[in-house]
Backbone as a chain_set.jsonl record, in Angstrom:
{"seq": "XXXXXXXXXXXXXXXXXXXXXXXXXXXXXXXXXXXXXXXXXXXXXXXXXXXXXXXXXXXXXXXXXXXXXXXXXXXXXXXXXXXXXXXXXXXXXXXXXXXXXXXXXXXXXXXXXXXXXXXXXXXXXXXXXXXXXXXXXXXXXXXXXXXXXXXXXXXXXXXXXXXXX", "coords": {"N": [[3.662, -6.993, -19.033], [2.386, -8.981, -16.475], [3.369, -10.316, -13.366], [4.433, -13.768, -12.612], [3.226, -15.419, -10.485], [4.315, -17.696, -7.615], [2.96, -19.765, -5.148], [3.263, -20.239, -1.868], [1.701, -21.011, 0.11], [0.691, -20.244, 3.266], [2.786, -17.704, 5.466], [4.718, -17.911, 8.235], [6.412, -15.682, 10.666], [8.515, -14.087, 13.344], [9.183, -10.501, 13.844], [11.008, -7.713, 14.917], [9.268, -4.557, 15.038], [10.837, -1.846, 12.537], [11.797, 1.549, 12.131], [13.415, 4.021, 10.356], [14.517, 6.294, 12.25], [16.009, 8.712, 11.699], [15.294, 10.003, 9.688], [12.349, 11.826, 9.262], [9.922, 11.043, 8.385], [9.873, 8.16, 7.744], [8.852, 5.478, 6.915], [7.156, 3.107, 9.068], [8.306, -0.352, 9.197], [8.681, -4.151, 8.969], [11.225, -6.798, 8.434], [11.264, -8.909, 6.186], [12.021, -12.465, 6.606], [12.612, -14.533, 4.503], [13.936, -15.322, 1.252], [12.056, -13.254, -1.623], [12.424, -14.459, -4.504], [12.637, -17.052, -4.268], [10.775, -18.066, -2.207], [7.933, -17.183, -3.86], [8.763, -16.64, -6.284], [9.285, -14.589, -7.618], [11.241, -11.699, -7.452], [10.689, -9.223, -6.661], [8.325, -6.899, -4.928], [5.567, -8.153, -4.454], [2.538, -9.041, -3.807], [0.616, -9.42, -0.83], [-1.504, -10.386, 1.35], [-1.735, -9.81, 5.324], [-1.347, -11.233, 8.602], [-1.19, -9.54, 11.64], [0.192, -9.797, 14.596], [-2.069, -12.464, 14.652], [-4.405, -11.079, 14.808], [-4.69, -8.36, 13.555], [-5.227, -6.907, 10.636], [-4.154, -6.906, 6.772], [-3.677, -5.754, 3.759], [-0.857, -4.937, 1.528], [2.555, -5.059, -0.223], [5.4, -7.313, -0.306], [8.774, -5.69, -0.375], [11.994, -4.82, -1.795], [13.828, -2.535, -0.258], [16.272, -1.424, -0.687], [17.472, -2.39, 1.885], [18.88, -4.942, 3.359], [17.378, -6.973, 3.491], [13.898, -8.26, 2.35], [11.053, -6.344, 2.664], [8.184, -5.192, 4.653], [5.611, -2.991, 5.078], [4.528, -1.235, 8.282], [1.911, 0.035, 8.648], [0.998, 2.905, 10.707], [-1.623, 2.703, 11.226], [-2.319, 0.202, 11.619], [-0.307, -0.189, 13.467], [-1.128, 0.745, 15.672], [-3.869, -0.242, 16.382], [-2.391, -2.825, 16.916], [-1.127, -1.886, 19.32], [1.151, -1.402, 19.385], [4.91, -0.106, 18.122], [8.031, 1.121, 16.969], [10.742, -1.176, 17.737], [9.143, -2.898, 19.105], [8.279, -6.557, 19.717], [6.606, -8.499, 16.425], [4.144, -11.228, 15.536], [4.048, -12.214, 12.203], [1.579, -13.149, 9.857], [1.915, -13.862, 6.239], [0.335, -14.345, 3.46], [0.235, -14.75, -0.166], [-1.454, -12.431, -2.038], [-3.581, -13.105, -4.63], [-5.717, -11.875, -5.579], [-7.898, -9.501, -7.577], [-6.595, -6.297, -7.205], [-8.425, -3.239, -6.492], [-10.069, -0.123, -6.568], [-12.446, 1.709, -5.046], [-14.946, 4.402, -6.447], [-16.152, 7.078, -4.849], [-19.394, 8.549, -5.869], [-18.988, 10.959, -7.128], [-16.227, 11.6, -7.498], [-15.573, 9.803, -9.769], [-17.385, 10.805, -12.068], [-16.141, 13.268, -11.968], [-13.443, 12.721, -13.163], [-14.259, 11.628, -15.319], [-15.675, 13.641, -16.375], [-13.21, 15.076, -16.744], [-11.85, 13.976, -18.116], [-9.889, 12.381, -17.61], [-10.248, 9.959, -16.845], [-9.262, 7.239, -18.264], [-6.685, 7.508, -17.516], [-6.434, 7.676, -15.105], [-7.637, 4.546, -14.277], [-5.435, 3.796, -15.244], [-3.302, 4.379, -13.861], [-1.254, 2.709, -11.191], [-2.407, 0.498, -8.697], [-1.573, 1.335, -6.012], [-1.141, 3.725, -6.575], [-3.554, 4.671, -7.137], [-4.935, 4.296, -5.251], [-3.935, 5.956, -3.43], [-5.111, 8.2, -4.388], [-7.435, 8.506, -4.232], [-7.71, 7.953, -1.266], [-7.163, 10.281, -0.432], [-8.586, 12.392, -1.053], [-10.861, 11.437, -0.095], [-10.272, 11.502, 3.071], [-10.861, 14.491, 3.268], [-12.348, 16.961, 5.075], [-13.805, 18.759, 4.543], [-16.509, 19.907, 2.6], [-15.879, 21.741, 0.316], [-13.047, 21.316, 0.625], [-12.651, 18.609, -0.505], [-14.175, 19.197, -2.607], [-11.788, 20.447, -4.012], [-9.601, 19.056, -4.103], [-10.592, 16.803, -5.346], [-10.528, 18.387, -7.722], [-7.744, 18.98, -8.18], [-6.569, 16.251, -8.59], [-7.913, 15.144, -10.865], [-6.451, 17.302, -12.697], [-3.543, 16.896, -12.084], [-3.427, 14.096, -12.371], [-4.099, 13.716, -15.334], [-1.527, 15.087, -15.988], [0.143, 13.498, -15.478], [1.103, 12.832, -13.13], [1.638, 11.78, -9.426], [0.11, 11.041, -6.459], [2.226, 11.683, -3.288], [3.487, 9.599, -1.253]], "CA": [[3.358, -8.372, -18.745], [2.412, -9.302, -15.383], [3.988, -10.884, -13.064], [3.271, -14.73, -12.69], [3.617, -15.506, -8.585], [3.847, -18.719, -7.223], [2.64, -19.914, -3.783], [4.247, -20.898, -1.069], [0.984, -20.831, 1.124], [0.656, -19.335, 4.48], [4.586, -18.181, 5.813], [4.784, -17.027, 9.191], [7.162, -15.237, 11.19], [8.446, -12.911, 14.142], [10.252, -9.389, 13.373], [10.643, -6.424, 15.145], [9.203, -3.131, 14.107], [11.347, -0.948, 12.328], [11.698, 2.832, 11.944], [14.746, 5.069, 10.331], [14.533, 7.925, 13.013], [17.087, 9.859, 11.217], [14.128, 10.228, 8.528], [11.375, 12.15, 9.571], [8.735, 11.143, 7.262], [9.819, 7.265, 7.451], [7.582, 4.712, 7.577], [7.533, 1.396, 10.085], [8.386, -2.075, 8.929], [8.946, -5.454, 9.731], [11.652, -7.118, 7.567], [10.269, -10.315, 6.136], [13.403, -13.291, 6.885], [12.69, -15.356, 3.674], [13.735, -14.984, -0.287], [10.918, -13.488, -2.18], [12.731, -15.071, -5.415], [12.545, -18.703, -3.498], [9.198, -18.747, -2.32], [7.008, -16.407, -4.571], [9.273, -16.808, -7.742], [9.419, -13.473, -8.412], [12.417, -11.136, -6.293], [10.266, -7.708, -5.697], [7.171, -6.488, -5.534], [5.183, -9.691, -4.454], [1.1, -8.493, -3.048], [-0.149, -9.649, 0.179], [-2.07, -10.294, 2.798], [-0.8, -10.346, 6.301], [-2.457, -10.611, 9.962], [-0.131, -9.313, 12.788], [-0.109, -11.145, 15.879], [-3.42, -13.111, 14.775], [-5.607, -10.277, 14.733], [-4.931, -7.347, 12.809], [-5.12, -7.71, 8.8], [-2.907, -5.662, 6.35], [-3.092, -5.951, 2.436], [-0.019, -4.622, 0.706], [3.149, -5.817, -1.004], [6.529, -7.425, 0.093], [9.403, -5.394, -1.527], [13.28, -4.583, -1.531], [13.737, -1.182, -0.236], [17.354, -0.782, -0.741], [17.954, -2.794, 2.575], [19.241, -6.797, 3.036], [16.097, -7.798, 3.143], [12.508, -7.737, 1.925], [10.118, -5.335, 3.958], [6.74, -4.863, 4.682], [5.336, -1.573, 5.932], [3.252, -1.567, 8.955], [1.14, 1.463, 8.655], [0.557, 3.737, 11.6], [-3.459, 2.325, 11.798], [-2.201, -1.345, 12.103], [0.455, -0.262, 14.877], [-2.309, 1.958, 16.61], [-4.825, -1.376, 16.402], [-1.718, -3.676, 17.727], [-0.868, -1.203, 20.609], [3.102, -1.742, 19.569], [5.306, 1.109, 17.759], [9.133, 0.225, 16.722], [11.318, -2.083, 18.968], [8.326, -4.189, 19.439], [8.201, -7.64, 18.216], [5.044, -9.127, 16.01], [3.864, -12.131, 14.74], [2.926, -11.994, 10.988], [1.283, -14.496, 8.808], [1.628, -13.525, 5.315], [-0.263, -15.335, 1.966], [0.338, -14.475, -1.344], [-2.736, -12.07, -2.505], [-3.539, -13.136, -6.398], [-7.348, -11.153, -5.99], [-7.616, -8.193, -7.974], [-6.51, -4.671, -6.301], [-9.046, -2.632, -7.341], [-10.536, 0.866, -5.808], [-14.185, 2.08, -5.531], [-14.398, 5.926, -6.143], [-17.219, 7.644, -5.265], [-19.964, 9.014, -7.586], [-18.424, 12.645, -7.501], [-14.735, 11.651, -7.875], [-15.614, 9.274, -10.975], [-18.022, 12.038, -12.761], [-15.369, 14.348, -12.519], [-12.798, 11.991, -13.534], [-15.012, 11.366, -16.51], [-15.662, 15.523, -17.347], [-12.193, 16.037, -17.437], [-10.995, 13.279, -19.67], [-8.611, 11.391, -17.109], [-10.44, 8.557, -16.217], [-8.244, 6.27, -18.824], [-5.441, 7.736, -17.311], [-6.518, 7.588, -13.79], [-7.531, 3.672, -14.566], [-4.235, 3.324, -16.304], [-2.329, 4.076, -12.834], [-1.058, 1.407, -10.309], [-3.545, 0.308, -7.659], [-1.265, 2.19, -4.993], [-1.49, 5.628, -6.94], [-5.359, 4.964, -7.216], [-5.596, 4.176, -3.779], [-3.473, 7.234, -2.844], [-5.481, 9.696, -4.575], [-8.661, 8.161, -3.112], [-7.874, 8.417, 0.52], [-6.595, 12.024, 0.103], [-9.999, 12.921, -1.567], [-11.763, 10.937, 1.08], [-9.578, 12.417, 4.444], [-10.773, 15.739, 3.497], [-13.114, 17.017, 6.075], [-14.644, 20.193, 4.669], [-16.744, 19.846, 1.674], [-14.959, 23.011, -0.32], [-11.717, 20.993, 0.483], [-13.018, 17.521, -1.467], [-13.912, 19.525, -4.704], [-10.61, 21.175, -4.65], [-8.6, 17.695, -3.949], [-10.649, 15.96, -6.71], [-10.055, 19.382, -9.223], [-6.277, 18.314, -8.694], [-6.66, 14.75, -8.842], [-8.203, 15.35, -12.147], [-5.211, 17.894, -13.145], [-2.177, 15.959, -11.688], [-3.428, 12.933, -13.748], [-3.305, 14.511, -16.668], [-0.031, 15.386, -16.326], [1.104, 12.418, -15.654], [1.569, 13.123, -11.58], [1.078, 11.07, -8.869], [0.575, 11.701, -5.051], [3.691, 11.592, -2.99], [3.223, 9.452, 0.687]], "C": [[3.299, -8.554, -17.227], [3.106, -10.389, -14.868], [3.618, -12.213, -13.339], [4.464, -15.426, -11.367], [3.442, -17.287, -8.736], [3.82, -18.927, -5.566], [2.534, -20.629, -3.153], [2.878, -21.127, 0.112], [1.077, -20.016, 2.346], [2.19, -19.172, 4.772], [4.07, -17.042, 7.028], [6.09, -16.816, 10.028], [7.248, -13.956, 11.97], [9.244, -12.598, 13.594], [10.04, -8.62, 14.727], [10.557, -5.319, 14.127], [10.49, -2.276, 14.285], [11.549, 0.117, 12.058], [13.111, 3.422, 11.473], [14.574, 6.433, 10.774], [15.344, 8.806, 12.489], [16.287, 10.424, 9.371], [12.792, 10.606, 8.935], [9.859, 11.511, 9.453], [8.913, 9.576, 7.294], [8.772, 6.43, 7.909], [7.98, 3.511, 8.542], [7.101, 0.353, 9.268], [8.36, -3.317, 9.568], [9.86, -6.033, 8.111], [11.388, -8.678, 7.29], [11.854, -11.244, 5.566], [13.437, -14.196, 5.906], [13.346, -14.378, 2.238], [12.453, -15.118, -1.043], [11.512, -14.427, -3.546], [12.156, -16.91, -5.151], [11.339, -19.293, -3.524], [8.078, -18.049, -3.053], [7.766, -16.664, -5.898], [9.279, -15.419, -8.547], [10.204, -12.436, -7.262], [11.549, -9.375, -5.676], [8.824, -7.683, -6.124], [6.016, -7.638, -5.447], [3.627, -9.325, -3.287], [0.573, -9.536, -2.17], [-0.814, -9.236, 0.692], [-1.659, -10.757, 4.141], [-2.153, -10.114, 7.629], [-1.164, -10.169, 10.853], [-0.396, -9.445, 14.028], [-1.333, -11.539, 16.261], [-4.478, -12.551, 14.957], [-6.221, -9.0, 14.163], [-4.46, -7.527, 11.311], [-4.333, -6.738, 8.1], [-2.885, -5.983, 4.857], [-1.88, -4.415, 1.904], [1.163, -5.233, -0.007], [4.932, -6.468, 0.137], [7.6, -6.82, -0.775], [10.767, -4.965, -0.923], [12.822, -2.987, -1.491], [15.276, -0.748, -0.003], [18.474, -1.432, 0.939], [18.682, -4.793, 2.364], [18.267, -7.453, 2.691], [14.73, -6.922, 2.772], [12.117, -6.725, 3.158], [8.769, -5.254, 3.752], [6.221, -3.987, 5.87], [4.342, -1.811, 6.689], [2.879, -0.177, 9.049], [1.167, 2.084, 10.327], [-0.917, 2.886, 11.94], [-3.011, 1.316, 12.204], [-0.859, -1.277, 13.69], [-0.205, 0.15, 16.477], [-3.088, 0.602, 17.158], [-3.623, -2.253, 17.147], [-1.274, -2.945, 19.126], [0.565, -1.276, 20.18], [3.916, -0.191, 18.441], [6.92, -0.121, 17.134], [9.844, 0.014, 17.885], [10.779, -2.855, 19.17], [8.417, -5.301, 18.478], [6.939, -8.08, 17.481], [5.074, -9.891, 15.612], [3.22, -11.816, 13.393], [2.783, -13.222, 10.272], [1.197, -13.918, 7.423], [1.401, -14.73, 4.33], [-0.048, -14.09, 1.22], [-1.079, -13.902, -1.942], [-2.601, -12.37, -3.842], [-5.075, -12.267, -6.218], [-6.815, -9.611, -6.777], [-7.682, -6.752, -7.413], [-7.267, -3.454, -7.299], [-9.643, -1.092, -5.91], [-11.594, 1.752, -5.86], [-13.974, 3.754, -5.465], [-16.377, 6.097, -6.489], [-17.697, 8.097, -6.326], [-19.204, 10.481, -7.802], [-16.813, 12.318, -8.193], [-15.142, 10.781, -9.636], [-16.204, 10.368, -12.041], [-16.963, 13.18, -12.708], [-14.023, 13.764, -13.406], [-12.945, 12.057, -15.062], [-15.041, 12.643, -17.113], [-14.216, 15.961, -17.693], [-11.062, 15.398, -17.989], [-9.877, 12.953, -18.722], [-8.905, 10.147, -16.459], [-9.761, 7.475, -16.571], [-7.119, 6.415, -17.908], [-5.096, 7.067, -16.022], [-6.267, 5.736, -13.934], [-6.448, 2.794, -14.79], [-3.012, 2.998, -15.028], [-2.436, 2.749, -11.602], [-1.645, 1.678, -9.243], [-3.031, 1.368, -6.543], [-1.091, 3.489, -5.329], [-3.124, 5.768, -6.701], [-5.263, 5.267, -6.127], [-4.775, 5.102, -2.88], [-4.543, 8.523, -2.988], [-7.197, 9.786, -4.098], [-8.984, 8.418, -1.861], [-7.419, 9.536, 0.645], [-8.013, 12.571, -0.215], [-10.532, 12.224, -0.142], [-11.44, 11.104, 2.974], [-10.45, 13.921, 4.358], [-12.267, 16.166, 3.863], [-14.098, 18.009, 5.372], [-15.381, 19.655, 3.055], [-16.075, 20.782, 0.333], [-13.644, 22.073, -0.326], [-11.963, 19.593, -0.777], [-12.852, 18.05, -2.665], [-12.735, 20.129, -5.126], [-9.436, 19.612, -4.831], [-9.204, 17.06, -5.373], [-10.113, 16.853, -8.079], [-8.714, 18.951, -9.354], [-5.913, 17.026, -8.796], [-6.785, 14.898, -10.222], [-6.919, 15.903, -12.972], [-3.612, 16.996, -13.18], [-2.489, 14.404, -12.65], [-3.338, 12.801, -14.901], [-2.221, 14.931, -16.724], [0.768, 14.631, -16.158], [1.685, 12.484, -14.149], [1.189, 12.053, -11.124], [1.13, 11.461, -7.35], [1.709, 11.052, -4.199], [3.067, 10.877, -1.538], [3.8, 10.103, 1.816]], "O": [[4.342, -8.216, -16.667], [3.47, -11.322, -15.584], [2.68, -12.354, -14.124], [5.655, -15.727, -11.288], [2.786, -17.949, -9.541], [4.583, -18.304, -4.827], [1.915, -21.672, -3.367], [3.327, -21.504, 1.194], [1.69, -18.955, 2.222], [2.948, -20.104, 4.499], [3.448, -15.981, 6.97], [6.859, -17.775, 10.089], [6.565, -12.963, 11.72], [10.035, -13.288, 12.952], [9.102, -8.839, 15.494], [11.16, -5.071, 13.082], [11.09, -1.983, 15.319], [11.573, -0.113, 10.849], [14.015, 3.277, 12.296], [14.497, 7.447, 10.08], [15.291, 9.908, 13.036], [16.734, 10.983, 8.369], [11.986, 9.676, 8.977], [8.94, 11.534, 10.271], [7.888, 9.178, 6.741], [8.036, 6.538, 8.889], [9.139, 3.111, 8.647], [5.994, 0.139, 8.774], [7.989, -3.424, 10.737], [9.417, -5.822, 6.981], [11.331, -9.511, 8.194], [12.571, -10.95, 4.61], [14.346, -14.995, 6.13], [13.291, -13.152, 2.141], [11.811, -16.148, -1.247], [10.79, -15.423, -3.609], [11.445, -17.641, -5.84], [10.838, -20.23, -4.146], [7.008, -18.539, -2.691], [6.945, -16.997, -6.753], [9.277, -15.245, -9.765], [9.69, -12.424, -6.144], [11.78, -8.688, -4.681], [8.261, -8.149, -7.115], [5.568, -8.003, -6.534], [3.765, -9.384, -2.065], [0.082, -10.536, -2.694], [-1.047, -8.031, 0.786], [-1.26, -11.914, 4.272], [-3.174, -9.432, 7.717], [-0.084, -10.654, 10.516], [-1.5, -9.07, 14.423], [-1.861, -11.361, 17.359], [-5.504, -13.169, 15.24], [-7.379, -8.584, 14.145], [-3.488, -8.183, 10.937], [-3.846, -5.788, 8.714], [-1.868, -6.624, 4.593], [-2.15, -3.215, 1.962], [0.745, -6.227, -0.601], [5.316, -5.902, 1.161], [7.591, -7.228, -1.937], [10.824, -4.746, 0.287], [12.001, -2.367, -2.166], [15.532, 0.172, 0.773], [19.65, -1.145, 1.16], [18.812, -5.507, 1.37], [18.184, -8.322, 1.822], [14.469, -5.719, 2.809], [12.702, -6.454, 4.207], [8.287, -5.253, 2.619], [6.323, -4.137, 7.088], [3.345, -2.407, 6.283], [3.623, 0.667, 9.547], [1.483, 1.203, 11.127], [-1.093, 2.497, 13.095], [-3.191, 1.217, 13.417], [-0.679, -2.099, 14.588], [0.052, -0.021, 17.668], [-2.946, 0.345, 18.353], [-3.988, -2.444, 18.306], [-1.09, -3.721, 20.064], [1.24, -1.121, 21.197], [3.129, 0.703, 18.132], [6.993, -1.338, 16.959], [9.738, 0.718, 18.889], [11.389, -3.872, 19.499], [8.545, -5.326, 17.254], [5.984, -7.948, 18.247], [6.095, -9.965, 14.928], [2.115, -11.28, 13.314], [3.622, -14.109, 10.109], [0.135, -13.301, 7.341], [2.031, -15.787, 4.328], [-0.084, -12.916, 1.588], [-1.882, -14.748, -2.337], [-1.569, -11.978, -4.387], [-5.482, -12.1, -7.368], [-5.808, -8.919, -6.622], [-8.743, -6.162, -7.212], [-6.899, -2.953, -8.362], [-9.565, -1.188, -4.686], [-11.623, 2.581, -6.769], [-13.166, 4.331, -4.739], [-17.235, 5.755, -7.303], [-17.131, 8.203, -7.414], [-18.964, 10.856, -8.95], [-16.407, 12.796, -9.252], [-14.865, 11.443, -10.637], [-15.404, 10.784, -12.878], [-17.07, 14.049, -13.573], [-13.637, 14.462, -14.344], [-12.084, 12.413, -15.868], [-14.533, 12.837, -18.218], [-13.905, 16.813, -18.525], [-9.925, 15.784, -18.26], [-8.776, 13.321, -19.132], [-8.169, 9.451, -15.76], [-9.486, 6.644, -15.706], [-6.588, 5.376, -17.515], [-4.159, 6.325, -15.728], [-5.119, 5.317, -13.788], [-6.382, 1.573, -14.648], [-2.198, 2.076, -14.973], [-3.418, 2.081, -11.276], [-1.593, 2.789, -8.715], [-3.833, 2.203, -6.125], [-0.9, 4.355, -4.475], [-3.739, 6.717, -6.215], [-5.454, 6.434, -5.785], [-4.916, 5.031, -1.66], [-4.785, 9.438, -2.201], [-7.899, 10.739, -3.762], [-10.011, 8.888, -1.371], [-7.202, 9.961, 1.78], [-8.486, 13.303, 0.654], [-10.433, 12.903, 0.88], [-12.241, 10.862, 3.876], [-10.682, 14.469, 5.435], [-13.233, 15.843, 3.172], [-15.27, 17.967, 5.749], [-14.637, 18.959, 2.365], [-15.837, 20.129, -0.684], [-13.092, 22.063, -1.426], [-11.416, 19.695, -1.875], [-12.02, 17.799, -3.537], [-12.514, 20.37, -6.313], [-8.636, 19.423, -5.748], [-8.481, 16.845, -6.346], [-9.551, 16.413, -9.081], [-8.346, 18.546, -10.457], [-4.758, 16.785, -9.147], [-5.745, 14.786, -10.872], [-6.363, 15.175, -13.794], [-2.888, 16.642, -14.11], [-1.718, 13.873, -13.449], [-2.668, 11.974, -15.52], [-1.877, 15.228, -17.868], [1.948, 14.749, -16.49], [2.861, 12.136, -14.04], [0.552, 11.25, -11.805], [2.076, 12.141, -6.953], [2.066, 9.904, -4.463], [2.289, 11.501, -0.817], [3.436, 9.805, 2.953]]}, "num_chains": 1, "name": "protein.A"}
């Protein structure tokens, strides 16, 4: 059953970016200073859209990550595009996305999808697995590397895998 959001309209606010340096692999945040329960009506997991300081855009979700508060990940591209890293502060405006998260797959990745009987499956996974196994197929530079990324796309979906960030 899906969720069913309610909306609080535009909510803006400054953070600083955050990083857990004692985690290699972590990603950068900004911890978002409201209750999603409060103003979205639903406590995790709540899909936006954000700009960061009025000029760079950002769909993904607000969600508990085991800290006090909500979080929302600022990618590497959107820190690159703001010039800022962690310590810095940003302005974000986040709205409540209700559009549907959906992910275009080339003609090769779908046709194989389709030959090897995991397109339900593929279909079946959550927008941020799609849209994982999309931009790993679509990063890969060499043509030889693509058909091997989609052969395990195909495989790993069938088994019920998913790619790891």
């Amino acid at each position: 059953m899906a969720a069913s959001f309610q909306d609080p309209g535009p909510v803006t606010f400054r953070s600083r970016i955050t990083r857990n340096g004692a985690v290699g692999n972590s990603s950068a945040f900004v911890e978002f200073p409201h209750d999603l329960k409060e103003l979205f009506g639903v406590g995790n997991l709540v899909p936006i859209t954000a700009v960061f300081d009025g000029r760079v855009p950002y769909q993904g979700v607000l969600a508990k990550m085991g800290g006090p508060r909500p979080v929302l990940v600022v990618r590497k591209d959107v820190r690159a595009a703001l010039g800022k890293g962690p310590g810095d502060e940003v302005e974000v405006e986040v709205r409540l996305d209700d559009s549907p998260r959906t992910v275009e797959l080339a003609d090769d990745v779908g046709a194989a999808l389709d030959a090897g009987g995991a397109r339900a499956a593929f279909d079946a996974l959550a927008y941020s697995h799609r849209k994982e196994f999309v931009r790993w197929i679509e990063e890969a530079k060499r043509p030889e590397t693509r058909r091997t990324r989609i052969e395990k796309t195909c495989a790993m979906v069938n088994a019920g895998e998913t790619r790891a960030r």
